[in-house]
N, C-alpha and C positions, 0 to 999 in steps of 0.2 A: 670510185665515184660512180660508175655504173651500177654496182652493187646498191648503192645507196640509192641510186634514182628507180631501181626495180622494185627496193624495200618500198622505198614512195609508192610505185603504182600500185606492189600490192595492199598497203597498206589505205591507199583510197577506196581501193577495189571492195576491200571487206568493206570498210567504212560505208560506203552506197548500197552495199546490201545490207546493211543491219539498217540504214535509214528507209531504204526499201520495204523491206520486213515490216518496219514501225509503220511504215505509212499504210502499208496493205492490210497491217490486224488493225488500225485504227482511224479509216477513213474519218468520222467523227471529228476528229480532234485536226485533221487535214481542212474541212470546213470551218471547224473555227477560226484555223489561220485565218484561209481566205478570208473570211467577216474582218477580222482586225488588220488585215491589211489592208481591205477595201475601205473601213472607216478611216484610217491612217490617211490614205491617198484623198476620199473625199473631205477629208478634215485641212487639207492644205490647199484642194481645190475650193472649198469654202472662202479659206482666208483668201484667195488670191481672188474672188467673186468679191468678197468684202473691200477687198482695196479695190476694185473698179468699179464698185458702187461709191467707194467715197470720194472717188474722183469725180462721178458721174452730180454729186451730190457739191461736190468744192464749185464744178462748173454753175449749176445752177443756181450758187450765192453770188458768185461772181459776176455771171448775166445780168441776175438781178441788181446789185449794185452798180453796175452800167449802164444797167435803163434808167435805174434812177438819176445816172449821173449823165446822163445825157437830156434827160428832161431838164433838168437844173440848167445845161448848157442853150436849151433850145431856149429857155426865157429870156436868159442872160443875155443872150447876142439878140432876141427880138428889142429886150429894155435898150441896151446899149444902141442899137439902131437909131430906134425910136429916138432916143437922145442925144443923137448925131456922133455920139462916139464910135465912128465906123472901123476905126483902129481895132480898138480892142473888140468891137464885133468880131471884126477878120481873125484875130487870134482866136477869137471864141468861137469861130465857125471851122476853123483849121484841125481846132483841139475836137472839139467835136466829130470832123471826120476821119479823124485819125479812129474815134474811140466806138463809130460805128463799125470800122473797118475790124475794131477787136472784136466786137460783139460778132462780128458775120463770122470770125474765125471760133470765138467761143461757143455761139452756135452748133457750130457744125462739128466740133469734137464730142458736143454734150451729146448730138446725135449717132455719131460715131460710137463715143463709148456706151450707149443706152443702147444701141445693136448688139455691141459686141456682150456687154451684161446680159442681154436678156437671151441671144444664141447661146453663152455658154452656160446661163443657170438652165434654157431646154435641154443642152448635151447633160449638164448631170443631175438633172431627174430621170432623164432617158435613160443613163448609166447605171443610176440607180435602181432603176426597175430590172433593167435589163437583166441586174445583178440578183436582187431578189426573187426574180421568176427562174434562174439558174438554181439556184438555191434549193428554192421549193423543188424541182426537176429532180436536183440530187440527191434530195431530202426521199422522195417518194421513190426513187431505184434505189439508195441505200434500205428502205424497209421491204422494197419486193426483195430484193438481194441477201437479208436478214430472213428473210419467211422460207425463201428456196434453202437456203444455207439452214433452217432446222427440219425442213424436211426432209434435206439430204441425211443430215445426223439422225434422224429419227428412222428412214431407212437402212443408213447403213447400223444403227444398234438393233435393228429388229431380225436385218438379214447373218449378223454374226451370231446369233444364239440360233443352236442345232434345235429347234421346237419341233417333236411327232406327236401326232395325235397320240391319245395315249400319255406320254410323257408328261409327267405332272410337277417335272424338277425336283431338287435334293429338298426344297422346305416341304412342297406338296406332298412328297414322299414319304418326311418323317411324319405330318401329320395324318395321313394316312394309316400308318405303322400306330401311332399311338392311339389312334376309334378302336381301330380291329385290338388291340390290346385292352381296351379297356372295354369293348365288347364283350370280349370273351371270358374277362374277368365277370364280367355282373351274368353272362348267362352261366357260369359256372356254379354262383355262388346261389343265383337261382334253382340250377340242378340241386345241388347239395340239400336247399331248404326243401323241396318238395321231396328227394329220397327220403330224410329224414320225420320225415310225414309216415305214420301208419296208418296206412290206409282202412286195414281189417279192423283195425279198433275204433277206429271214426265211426264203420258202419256197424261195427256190435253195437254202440254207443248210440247209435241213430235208430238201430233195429229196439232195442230198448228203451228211447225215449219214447217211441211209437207204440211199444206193449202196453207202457204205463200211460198211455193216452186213451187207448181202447179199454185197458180196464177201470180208467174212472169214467169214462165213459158209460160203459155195460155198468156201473154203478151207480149213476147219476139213474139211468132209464128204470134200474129195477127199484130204484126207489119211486120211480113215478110210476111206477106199476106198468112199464115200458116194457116188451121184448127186445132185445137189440137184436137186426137182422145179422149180426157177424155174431152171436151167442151162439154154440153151439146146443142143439136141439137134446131136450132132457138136462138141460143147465140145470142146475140150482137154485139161480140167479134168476134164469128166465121167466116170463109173466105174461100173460096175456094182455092185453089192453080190454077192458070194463070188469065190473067187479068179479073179485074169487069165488069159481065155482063150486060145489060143495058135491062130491062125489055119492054117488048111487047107491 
């Protein structure tokens, strides 16, 4: 039996911390209780306003129908008077204060309960607000408590990775690895194209396209009866400029 009542406590024990647990990852849903129990309580508080209003509302028909039924008495017993019938006046004046004497007591309930409705509809609007500015209150320390609570995670993932200046991490690193490799390919291939370049024969080829420049050149001139100043002197080619002399 003992055995079984220690199973009991510990079996509560866990039980209140795993509702524990629930209730500390999910205030959220902690608040919505409260909302639906609050409407629950003020939905029976309602009714229970509701039925002292209708009391409040049964007195007021009933007033009424005793003023009316006491005006009717007051004629009655003036006619009966008047008419010497003082008997039935006397009844009709007995009945009649019997039925002021209700009214002074219905009255005074209709009073009573119209206190007592209108003190307990103030307590739960009062309740009701009260309830609502809680709310809001919780609502706004649940989001500061949400904003510290990602700051913390946000420090503590910042301060678990080993960062050095310098350290660029294993992605940084292969992309790294992969410029300088592909660097080195294109300046390679670069080298390659320019060895393979002859340079001595670019410039024979250049010194040669420049001879056959000056000599149509120097050909152009001696046909214009030009000396070219780059002809060497006793040319063949060479001419003086204005007409051919004719020797001595």
């Amino acid at each position: 039996m003992a055995v079984m009542a220690r199973i009991g406590r510990l079996f509560k024990g866990f039980f209140g911390l795993f509702i524990s647990g629930l209730e500390e990852r999910n205030p959220e849903a902690l608040m919505e209780a409260a909302r639906q129990e609050f409407r629950d309580k003020m939905a029976h508080y309602n009714l229970a306003l509701a039925q002292m209003a209708g009391v409040a509302e049964r007195l007021k028909s009933q007033i009424k129908g005793k003023m009316g039924r006491a005006q009717e008495l007051e004629r009655r017993i003036l006619a009966n008077h008047q008419a010497g019938n003082l008997e039935l006046a006397g009844t009709l004046a007995r009945e009649l204060q019997e039925l002021k004497a209700d009214l002074t007591t219905d009255t005074q309930e209709l009073q009573e309960t119209e206190n007592a409705y209108q003190g307990n509809l103030r307590q739960a609007k009062l309740s009701q607000k009260e309830f609502e500015e809680k709310i809001n209150r919780l609502q706004k320390q649940l989001s500061q408590v949400k904003i510290k609570e990602a700051q913390a995670e946000a420090a503590a993932a910042l301060s678990s990775v080993a960062f050095k200046v310098g350290d660029l991490g294993d992605s940084m690193k292969t992309v790294e690895e992969i410029l300088t490799k592909r660097y080195e390919r294109s300046a390679g291939k670069a080298r390659v194209a320019a060895d393979l370049v002859d340079m001595d024969k670019i410039q024979e080829k250049e010194n040669e396209r420049k001879a056959l420049e000056q000599t149509a050149l120097a050909e152009f001139l001696a046909s214009q009866g030009i000396q070219s100043a780059a002809a060497p002197e006793g040319s063949a080619t060479a001419k003086e400029i204005g007409p051919v002399r004719q020797g001595s």
